[in-house]
N, CA, C and O atoms as CSV, one atom per row, in Angstrom:
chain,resi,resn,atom,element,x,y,z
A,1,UNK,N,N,0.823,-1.193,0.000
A,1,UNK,CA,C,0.000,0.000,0.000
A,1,UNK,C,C,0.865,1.254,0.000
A,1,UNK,O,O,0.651,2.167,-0.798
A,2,UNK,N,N,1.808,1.289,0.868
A,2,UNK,CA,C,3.026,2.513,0.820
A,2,UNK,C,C,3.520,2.791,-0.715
A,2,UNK,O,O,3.367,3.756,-1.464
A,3,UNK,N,N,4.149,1.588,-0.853
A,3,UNK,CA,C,4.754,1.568,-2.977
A,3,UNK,C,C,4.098,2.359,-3.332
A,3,UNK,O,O,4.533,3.500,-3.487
A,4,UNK,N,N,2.669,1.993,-3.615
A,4,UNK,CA,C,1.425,2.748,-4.666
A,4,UNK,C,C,1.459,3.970,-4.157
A,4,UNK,O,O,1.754,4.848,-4.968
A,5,UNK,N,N,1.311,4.203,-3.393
A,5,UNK,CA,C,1.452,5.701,-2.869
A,5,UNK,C,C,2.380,6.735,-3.350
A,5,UNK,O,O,2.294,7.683,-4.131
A,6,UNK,N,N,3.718,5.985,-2.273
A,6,UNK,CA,C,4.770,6.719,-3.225
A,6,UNK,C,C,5.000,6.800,-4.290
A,6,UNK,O,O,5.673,7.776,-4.623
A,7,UNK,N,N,4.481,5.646,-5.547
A,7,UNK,CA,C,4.606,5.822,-6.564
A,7,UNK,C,C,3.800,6.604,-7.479
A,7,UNK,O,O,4.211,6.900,-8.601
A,8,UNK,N,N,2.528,6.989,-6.982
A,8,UNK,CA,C,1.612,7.880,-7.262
A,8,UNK,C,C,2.063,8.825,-7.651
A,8,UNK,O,O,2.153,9.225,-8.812
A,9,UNK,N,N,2.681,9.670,-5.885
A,9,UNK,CA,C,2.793,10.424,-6.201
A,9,UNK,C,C,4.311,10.954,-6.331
A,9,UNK,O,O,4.764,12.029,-5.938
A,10,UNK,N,N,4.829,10.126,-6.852
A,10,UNK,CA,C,6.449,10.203,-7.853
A,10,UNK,C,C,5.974,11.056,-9.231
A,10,UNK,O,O,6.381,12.181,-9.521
A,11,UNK,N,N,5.021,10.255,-10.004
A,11,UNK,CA,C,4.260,9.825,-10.865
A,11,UNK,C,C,3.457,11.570,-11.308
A,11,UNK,O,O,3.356,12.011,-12.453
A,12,UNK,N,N,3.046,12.186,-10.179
A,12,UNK,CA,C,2.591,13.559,-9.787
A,12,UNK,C,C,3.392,14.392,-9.946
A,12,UNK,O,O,3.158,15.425,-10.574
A,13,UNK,N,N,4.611,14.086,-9.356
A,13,UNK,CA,C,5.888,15.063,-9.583
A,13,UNK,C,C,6.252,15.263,-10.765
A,13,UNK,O,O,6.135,16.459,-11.033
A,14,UNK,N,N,6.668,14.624,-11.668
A,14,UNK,CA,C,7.218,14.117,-12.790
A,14,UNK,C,C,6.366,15.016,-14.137
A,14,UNK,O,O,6.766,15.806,-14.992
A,15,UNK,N,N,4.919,14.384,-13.776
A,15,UNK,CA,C,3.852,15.051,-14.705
A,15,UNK,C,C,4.171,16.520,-13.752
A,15,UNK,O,O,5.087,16.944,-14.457
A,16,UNK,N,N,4.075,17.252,-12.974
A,16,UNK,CA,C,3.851,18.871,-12.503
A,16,UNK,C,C,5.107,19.349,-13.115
A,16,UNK,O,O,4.959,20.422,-13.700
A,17,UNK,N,N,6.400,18.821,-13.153
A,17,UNK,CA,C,7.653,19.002,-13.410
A,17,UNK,C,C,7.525,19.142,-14.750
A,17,UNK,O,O,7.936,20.250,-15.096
A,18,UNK,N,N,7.093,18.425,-15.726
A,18,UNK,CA,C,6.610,18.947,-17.160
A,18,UNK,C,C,5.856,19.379,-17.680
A,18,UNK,O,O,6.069,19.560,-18.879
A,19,UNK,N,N,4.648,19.766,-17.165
A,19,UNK,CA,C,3.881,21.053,-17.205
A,19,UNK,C,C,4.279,22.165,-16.954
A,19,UNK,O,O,3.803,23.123,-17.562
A,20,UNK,N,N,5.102,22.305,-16.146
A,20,UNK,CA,C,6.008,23.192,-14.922
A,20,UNK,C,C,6.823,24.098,-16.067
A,20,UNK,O,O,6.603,25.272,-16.365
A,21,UNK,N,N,8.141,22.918,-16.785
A,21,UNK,CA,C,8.544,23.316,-18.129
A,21,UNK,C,C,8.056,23.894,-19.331
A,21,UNK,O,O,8.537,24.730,-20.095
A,22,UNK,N,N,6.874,23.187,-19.324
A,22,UNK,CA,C,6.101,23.802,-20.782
A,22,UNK,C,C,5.442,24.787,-20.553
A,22,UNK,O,O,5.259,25.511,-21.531
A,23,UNK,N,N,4.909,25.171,-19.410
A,23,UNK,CA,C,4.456,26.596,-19.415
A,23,UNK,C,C,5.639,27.731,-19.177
A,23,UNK,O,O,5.596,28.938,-19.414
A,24,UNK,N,N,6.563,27.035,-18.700
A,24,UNK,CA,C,8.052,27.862,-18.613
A,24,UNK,C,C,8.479,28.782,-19.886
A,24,UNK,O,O,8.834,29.959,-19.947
A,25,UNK,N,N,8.266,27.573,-21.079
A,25,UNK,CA,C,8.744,28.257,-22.611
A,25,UNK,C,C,7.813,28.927,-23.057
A,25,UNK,O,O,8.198,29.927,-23.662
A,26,UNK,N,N,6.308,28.734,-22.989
A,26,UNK,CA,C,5.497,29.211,-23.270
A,26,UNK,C,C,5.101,30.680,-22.812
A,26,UNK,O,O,4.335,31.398,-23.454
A,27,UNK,N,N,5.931,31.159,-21.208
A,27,UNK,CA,C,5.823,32.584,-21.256
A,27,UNK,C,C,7.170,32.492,-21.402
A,27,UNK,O,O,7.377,33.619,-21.853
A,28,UNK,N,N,8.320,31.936,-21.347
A,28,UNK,CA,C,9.378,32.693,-22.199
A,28,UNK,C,C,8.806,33.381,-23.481
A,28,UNK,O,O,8.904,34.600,-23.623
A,29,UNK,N,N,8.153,32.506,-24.497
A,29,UNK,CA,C,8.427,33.057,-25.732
A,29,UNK,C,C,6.704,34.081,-25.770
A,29,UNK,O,O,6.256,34.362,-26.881
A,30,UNK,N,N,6.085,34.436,-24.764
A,30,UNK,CA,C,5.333,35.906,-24.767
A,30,UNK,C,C,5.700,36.310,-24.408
A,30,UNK,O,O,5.186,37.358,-24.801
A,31,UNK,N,N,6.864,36.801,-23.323
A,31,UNK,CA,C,7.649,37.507,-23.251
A,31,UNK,C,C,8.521,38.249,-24.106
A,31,UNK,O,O,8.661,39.468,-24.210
A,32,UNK,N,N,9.109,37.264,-24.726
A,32,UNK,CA,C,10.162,37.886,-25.888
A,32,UNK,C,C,8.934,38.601,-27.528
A,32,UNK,O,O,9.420,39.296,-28.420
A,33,UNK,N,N,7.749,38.272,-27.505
A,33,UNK,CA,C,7.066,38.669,-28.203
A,33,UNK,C,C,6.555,40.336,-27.842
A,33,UNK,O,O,6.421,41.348,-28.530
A,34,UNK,N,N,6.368,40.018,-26.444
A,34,UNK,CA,C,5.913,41.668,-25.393
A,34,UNK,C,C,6.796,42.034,-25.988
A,34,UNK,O,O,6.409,42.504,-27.057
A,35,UNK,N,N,8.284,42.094,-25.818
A,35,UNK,CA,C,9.890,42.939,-25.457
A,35,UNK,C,C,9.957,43.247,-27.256
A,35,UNK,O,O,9.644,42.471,-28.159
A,36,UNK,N,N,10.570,44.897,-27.367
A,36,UNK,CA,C,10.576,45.456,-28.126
A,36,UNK,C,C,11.805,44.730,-29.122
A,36,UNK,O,O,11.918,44.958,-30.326
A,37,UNK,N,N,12.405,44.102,-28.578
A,37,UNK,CA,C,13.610,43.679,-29.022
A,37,UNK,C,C,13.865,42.279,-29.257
A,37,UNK,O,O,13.079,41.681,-28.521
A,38,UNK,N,N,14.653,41.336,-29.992
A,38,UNK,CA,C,14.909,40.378,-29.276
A,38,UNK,C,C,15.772,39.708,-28.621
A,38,UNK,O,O,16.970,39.663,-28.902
A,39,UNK,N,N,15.001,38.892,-27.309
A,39,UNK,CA,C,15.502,38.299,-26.674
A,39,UNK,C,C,16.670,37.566,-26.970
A,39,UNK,O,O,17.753,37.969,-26.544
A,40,UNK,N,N,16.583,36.531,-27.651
A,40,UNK,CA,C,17.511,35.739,-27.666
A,40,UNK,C,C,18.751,36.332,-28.249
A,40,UNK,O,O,19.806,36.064,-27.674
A,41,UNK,N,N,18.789,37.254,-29.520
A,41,UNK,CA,C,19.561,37.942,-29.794
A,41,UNK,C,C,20.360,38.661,-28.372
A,41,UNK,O,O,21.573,38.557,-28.189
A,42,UNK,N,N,19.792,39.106,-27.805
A,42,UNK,CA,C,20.489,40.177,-26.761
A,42,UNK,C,C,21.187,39.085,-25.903
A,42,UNK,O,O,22.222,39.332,-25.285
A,43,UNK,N,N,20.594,37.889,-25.886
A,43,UNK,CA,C,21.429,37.349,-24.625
A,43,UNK,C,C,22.331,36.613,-24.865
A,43,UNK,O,O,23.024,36.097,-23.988
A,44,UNK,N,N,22.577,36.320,-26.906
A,44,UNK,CA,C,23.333,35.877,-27.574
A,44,UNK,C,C,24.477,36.558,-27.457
A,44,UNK,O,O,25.576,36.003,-27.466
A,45,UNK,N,N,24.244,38.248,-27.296
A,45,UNK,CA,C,25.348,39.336,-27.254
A,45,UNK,C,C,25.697,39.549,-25.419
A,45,UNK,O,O,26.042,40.586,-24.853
A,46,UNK,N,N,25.532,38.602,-25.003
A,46,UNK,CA,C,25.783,38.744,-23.324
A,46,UNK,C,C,25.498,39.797,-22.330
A,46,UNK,O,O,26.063,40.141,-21.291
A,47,UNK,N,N,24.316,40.257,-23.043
A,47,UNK,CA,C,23.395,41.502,-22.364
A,47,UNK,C,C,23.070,41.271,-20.832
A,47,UNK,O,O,21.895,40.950,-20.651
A,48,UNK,N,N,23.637,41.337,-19.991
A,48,UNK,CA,C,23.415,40.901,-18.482
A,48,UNK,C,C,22.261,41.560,-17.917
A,48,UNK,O,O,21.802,40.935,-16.961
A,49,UNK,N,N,21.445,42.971,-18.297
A,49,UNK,CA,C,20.352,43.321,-17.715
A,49,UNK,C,C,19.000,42.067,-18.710
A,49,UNK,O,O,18.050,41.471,-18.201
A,50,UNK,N,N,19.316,42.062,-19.749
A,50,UNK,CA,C,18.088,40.850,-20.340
A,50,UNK,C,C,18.553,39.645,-19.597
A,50,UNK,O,O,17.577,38.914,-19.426
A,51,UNK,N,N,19.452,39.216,-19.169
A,51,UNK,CA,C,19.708,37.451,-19.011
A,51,UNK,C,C,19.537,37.750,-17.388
A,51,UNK,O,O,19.930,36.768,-16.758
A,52,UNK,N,N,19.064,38.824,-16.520
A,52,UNK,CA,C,18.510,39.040,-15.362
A,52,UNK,C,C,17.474,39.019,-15.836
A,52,UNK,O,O,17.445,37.927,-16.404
A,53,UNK,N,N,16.340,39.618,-16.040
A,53,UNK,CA,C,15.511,39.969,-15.988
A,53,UNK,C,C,14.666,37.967,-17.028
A,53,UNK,O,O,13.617,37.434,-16.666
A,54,UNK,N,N,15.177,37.666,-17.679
A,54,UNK,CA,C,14.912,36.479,-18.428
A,54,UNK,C,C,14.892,35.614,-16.984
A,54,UNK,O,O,13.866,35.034,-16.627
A,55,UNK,N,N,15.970,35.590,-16.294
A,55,UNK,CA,C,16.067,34.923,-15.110
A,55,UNK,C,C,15.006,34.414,-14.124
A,55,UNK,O,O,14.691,33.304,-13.697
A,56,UNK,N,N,14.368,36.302,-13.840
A,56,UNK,CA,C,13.836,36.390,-12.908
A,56,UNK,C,C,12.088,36.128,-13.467
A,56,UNK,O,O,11.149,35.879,-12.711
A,57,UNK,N,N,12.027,36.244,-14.702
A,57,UNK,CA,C,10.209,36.246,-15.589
A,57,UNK,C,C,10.660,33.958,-15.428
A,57,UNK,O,O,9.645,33.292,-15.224
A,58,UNK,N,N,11.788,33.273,-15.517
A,58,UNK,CA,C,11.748,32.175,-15.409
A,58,UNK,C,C,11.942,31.205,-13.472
A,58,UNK,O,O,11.817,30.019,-13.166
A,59,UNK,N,N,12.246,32.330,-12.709
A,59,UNK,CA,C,11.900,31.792,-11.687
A,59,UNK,C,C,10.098,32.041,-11.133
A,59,UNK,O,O,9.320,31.211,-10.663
A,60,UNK,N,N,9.893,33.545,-11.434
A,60,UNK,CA,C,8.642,33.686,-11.332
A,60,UNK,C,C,7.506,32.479,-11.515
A,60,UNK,O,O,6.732,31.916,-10.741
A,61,UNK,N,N,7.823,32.366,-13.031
A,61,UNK,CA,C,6.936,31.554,-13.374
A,61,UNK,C,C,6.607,29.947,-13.030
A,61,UNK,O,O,5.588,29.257,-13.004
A,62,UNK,N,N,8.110,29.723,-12.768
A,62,UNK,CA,C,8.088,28.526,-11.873
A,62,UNK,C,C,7.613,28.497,-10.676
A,62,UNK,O,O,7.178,27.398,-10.333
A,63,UNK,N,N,7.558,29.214,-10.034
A,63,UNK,CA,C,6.762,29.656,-8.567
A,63,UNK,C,C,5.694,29.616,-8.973
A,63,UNK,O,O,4.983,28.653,-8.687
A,64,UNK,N,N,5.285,30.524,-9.676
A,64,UNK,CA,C,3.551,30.274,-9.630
A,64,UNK,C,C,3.048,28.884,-10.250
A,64,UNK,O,O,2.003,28.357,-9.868
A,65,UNK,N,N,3.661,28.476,-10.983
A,65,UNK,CA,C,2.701,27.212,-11.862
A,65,UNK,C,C,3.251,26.002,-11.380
A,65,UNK,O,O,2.584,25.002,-11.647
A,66,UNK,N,N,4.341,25.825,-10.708
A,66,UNK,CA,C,4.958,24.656,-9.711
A,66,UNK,C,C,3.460,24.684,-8.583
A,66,UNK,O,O,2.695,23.723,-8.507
A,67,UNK,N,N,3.304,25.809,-7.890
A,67,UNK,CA,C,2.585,25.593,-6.741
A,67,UNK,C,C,1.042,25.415,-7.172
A,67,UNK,O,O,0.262,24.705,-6.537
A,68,UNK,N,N,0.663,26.204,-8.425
A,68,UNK,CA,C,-0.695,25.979,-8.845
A,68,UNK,C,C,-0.906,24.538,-9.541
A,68,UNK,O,O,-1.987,23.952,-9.606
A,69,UNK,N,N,0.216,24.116,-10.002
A,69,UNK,CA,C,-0.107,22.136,-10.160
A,69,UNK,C,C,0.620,21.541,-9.071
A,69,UNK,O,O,0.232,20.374,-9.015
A,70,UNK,N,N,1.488,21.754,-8.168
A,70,UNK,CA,C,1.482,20.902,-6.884
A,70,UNK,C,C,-0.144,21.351,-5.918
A,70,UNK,O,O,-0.751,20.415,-5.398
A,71,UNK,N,N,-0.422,22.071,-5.845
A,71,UNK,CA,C,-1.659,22.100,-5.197
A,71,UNK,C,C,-2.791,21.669,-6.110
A,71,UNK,O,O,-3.703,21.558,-5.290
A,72,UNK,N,N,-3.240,21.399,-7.134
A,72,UNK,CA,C,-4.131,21.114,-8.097
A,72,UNK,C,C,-3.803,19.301,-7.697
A,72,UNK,O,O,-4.674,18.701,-7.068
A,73,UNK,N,N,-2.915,18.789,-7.987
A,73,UNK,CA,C,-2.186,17.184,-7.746
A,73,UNK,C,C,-2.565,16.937,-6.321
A,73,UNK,O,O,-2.867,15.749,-6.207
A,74,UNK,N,N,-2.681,17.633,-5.099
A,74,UNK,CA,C,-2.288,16.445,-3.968
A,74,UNK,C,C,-4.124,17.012,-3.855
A,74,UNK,O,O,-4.874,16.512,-3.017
């Protein structure tokens, strides 16, 4: 009965962890659509205020949509 459990919710992690990702790229790239410029270009040229700010729109977003599918899952 423990196994199934833990394996459940292994199983939970795994799936939130790739949702987690795909909504990751998915406001990466509205982001770089918002931004007057582009992204990848600038951070190709080692632009350190874009590869902050890219940073911080990719921890954000992991915060919010990590906790809105770990709480949606248990």
């Amino acid at each position: 009965m423990e196994l199934s459990i833990t394996l459940l919710n292994f199983c939970y992690a795994i799936f939130g962890a790739i949702l987690t990702l795909i909504f990751m790229v998915i406001g990466y790239r509205i982001f770089d659509k918002m931004t007057p410029f582009d992204t990848s270009k600038q951070l190709a040229e080692k632009n350190i205020a874009v590869g902050i700010v890219v940073g911080a729109v990719f921890i954000g977003l992991g915060i919010a949509v990590g906790l809105v599918i770990g709480m949606g899952l248990n």
